[in-house]
C-alpha positions as CSV (number, residue, x, y, z in Angstrom):
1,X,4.1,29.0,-10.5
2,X,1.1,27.5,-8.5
3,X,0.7,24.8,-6.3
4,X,-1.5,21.6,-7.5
5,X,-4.0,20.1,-5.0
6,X,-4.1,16.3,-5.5
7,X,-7.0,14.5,-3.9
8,X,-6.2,10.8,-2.7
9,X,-8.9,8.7,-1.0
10,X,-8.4,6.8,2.2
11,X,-10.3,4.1,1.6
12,X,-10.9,2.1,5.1
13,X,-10.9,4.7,7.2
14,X,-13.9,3.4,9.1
15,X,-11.6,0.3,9.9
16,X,-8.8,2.2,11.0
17,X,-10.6,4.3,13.4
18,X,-12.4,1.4,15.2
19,X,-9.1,-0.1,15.4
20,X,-8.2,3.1,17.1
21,X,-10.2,4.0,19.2
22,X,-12.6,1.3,20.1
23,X,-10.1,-1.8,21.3
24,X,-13.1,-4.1,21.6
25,X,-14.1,-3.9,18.1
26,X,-11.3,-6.4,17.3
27,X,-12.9,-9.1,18.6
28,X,-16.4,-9.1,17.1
29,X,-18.0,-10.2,14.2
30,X,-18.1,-7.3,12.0
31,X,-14.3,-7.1,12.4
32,X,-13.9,-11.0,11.6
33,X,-16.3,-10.4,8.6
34,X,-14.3,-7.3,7.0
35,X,-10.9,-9.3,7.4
36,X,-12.0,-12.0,6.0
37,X,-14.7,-10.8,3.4
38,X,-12.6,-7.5,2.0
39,X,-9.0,-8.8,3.1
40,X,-8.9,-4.9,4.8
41,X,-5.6,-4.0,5.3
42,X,-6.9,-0.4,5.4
43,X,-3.4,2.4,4.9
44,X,-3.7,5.6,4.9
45,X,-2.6,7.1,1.6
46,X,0.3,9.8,2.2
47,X,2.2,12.3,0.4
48,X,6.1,13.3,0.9
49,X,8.5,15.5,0.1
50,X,11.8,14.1,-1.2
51,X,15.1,15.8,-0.8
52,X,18.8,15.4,-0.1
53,X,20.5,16.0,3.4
54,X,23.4,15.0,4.8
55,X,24.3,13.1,1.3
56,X,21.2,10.5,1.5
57,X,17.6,10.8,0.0
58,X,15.3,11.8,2.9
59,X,11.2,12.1,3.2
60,X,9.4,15.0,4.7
61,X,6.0,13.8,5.2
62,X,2.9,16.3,4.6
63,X,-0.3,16.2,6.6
64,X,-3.5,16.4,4.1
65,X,-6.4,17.9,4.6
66,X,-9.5,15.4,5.3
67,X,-12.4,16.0,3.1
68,X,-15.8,14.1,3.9
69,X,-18.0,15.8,1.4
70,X,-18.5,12.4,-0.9
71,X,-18.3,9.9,2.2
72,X,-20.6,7.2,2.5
73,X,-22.6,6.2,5.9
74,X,-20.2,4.4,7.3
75,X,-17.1,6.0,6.2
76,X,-15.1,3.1,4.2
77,X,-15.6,4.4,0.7
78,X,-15.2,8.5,0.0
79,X,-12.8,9.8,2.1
80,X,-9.9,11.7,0.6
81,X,-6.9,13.6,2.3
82,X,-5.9,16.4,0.2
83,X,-2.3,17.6,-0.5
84,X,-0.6,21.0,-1.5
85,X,2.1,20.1,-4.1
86,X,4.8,22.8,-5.0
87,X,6.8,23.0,-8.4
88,X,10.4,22.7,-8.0
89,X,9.6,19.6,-5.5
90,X,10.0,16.3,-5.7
91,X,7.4,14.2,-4.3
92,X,6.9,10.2,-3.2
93,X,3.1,9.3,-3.2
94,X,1.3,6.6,-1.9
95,X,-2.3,5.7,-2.8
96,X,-5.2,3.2,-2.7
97,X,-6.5,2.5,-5.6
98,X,-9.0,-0.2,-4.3
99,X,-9.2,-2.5,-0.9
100,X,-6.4,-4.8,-2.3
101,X,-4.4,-2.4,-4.6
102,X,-1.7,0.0,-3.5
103,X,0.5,2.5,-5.7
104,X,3.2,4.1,-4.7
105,X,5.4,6.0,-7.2
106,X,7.3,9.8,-7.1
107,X,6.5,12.8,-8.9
108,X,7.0,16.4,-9.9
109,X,5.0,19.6,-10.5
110,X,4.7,20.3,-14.4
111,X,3.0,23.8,-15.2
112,X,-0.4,22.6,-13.2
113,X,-0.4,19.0,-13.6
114,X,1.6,16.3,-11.5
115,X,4.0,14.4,-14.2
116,X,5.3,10.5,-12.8
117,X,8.9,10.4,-12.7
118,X,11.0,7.1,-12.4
119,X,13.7,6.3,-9.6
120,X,16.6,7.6,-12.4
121,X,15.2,11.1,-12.6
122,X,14.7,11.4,-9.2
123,X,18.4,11.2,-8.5
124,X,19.1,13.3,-11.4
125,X,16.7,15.8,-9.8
126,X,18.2,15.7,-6.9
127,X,21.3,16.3,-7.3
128,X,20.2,19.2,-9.6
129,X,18.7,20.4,-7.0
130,X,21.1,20.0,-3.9
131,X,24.2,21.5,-6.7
């Protein structure tokens, strides 16, 4: 079996890095305007891996991969983290889908495709898994 690549973009990231590392960016005007204009509440979208220890459901989180080739100028819109997904893993994923949306669902590895899975067949999976 092979891995799957997924591709989610971080959309904000130009935000979250002045937040970062410039402190005095949170007081000017171009921070006032994006709060109030685009309601940013720029997240970073992450991928983790889901398994059972110790009797409860725990998270191991993965670090993607930042790709800039389809970035804009400034760095809000185009940025995606990639993630290497393994079959026989279950997975919880969190993305943007625009500056106000958010989804956040779990997943597994089907032949080369990544196939949604509800909270039920996580456990189910789970405890397939962990027996």
């Amino acid at each position: 079996m092979f891995p799957v690549v997924i591709s989610l973009e971080w959309i904000g990231s130009d935000i979250d890095y002045a937040r970062r590392y410039i402190p005095a960016w949170n007081k000017t005007k171009m921070y006032k305007r994006h709060t109030t204009y685009k309601g940013i509440q720029s997240r970073k979208p992450w991928v983790a891996r889901v398994f059972i220890s110790h009797g409860r459901m725990q998270r191991d989180f993965l670090k993607g991969q930042k790709d800039y080739s389809q970035s804009n100028a400034s760095g809000s819109r185009g940025i995606f983290l990639r993630f290497v997904l393994y079959p026989g893993e279950i997975y919880e994923i969190f993305s943007n889908i625009s500056y106000a949306r958010t989804e956040r669902f779990f997943a597994r590895i089907s032949g080369r495709s990544i196939e949604r899975i509800n909270e039920d067949e996580v456990s189910t999976c789970l405890k397939n898994l962990s027996a």
